[in-house]
C-alpha positions in Angstrom: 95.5 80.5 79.2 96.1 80.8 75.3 96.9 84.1 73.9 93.9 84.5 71.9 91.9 84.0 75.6 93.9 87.4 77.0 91.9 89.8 75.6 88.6 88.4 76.4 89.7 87.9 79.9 90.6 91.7 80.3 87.2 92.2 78.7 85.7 90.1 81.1 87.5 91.6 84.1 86.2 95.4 83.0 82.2 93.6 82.5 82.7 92.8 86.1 84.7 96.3 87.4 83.1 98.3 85.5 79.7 100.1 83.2 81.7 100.1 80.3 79.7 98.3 77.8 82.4 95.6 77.2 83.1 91.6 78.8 79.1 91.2 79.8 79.5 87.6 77.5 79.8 84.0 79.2 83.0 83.6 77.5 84.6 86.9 79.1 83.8 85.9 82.1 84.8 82.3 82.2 88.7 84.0 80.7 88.1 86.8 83.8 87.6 84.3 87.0 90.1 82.5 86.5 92.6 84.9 85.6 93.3 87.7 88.8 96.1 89.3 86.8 93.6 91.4 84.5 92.4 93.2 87.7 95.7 95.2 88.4 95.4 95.5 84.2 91.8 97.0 84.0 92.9 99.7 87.3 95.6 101.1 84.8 92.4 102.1 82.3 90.0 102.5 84.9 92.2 104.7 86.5 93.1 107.0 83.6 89.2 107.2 83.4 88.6 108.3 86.6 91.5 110.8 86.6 90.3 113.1 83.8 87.7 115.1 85.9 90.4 115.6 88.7 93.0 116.6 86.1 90.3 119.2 84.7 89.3 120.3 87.9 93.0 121.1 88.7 94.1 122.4 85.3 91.1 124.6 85.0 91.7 125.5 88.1 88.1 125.1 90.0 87.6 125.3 94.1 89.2 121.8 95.3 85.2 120.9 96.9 84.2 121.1 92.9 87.1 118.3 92.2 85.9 116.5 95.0 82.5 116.4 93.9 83.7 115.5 90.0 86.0 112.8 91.0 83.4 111.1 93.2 80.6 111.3 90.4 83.3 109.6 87.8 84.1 106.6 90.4 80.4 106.1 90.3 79.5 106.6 87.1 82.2 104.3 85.9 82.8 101.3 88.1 78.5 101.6 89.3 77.5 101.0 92.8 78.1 97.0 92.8 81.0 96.7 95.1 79.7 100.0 97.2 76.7 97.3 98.3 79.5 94.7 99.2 80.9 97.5 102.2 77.5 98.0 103.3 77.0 94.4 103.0 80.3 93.9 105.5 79.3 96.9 107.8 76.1 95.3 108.6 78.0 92.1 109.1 81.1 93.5 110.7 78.5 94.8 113.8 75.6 91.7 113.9 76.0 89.2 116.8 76.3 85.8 115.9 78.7 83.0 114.3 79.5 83.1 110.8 76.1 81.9 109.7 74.4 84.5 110.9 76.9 87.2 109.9 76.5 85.2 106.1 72.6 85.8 106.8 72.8 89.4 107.5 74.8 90.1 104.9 72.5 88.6 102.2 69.4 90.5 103.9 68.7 93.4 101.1 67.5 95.6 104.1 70.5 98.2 105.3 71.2 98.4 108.9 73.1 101.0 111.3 76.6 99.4 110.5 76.0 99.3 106.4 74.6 102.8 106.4 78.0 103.9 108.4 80.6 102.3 106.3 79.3 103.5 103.4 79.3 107.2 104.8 82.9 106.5 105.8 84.2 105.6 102.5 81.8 107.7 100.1 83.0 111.0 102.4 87.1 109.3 102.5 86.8 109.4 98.8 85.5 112.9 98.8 88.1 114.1 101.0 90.5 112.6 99.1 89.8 114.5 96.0 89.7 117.5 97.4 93.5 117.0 98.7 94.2 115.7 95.2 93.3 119.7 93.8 95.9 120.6 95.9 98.7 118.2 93.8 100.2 119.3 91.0 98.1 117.7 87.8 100.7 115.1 87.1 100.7 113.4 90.4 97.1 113.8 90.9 96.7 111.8 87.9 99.1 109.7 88.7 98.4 109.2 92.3 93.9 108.4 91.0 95.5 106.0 88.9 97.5 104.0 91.5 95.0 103.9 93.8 92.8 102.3 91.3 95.4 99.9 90.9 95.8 99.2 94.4 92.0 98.3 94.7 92.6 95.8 92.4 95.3 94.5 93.7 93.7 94.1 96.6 90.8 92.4 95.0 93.9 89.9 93.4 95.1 89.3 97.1 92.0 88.0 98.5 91.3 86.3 95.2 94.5 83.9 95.2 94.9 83.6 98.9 90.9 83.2 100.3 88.7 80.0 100.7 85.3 80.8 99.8 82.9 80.8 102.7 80.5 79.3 100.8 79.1 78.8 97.0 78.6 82.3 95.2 80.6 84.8 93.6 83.7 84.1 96.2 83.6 80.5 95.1 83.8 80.8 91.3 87.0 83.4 92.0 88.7 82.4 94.8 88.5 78.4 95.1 89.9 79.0 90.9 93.0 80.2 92.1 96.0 78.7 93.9 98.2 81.4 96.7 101.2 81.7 93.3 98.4 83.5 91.1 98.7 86.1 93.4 102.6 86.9 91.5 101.3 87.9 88.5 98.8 90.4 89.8 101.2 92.1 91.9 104.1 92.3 89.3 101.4 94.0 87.2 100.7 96.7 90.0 104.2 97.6 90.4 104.7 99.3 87.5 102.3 102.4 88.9 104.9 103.1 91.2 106.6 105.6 88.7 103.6 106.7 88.1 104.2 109.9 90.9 106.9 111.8 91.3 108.1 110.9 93.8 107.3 107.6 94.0 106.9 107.4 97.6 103.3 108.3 97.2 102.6 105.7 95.1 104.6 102.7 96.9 102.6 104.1 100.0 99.4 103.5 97.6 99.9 100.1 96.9 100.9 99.2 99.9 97.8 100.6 101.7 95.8 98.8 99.0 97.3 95.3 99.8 97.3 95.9 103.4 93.6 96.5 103.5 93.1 92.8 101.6 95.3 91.1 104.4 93.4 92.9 107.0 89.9 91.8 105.4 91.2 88.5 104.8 92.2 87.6 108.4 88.7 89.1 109.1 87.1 87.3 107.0 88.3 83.6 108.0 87.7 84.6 111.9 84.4 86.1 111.5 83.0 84.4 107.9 84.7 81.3 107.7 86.0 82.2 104.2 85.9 85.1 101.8 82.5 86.0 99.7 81.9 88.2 97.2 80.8 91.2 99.4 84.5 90.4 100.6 86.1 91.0 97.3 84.1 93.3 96.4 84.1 95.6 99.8 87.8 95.6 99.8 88.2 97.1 96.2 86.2 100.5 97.7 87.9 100.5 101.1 91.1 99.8 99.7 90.7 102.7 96.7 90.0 105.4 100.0 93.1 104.2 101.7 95.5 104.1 99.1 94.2 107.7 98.0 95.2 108.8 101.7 98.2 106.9 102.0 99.9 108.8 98.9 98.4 112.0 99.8 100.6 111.8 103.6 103.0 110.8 101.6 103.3 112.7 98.7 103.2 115.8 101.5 105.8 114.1 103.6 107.9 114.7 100.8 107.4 117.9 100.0 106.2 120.1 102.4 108.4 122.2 104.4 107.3 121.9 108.8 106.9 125.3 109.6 110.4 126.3 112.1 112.8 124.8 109.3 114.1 128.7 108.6 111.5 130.2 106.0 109.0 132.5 107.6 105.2 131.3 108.3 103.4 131.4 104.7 106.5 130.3 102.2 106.7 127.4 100.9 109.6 125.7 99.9 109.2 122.3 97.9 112.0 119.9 99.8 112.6 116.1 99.4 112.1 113.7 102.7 115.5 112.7 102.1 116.5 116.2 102.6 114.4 117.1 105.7 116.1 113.6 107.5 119.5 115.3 106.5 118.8 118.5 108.4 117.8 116.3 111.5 120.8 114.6 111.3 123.0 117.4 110.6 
């Protein structure tokens, strides 16, 4: 890819991620499908987007149920419902009987059935509950932890990109069959970067992690039980990977600095301690 095509790729890759009202042109999206490494790129500004509610919500301050609310409303406002019809899509597949045909079939039937209707509760109240723990973060890492996790969606988006077969001609096709398993470097040398983006960066590392973890898990899914990945794939695995990287760096991010109640301070006080520090008591 030329350096002139860059830009309209990342264009293209926010047409397809997002409702900004940018990359909707055949050229952008020819530059976005075959290029994963603008997905990691567009979470960094998709991100930022979606943490400025949650940073007002926490600045302000406002009841951590109000941020909850706000940040939900800004994931859907900005990035649209699109990829929250690829997890229904893989809930109503992911409890049909049948071979890979007929969990293909079920998936492309408009109609939403018991499974759909439950994974979508599951990851529209996970993201819920996860903005309410972010109220509780100081406004730096809540930022910074909205804007990893967004990251980490894409990444895991990247993941199943460069390393799935499609199942069959669609969207999965024109992505994955594009891109060879070493596509999958750029992507997630692009990510890293949000690891300083907490303090510490445990929360964050657990983010990403998470993030790519839920692609592998999809993607070995995926082969046994679709013979390949589709776009309901892709797409499912951006929302369920967003809800547990936001949980991941929440346990972290309180792993680090919460004090267990019997460490010497009385029941109420708080006292802001590293992990590190808590493994050295044990020790000692």
């Amino acid at each position: 890819m030329g350096l002139k095509e860059v830009p309209r790729a990342i264009r293209g890759a926010l047409g397809f991620l997002s409702r900004l009202p940018v990359g909707r042109d055949e050229r952008a999206w020819e530059a976005f499908r075959t290029a994963p490494w603008t997905l990691p790129v567009a979470g960094y500004l998709l991100g930022g987007l979606a943490a400025v509610p949650v940073a007002v919500g926490v600045l302000a301050p406002v009841p951590a149920v109000t941020v909850a609310l706000a940040y939900v409303l800004a994931v859907v406002a900005l990035t649209g419902i699109n990829h929250f019809d690829g997890v229904a899509d893989l809930g109503d597949a992911a409890v049909v009987h049948g071979d890979a045909e007929r969990r293909r079939e079920v998936m492309g039937d408009t109609a939403l059935g018991v499974g759909g209707t439950l994974a979508l509760a599951v990851v529209v109240t996970g993201l819920a509950l996860a903005g309410a723990g972010l109220a509780a973060l100081p406004v730096a890492a809540a930022v910074g932890l909205v804007v990893a996790a967004e990251v980490a969606a894409k990444a895991a988006m990247a993941t199943l990109v460069a390393l799935g077969s499609a199942a069959h001609d669609g969207f999965g096709a024109a992505v994955a069959d594009e891109t060879p398993p070493r596509g999958l470097v750029a992507p997630l040398v692009l990510a890293a970067p949000a690891v300083a983006l907490t303090l510490p960066s445990l929360a964050a590392v657990a983010a990403l992690s998470s993030g790519v973890g839920v692609a592998l898990a999809l993607l070995w899914w995926a082969r046994d039980r679709l013979d390949g990945v589709t776009g309901d794939v892709i797409g499912g695995a951006n929302e369920l990977a967003r809800v547990a990287a936001l949980h991941a760096g929440l346990v972290a991010w309180r792993a680090d600095f919460a004090v267990p109640v019997g460490f010497g301070e009385p029941v109420g006080l708080a006292v802001p301690v590293g992990l590190g520090e808590v493994v050295a008591w044990t020790l000692w």
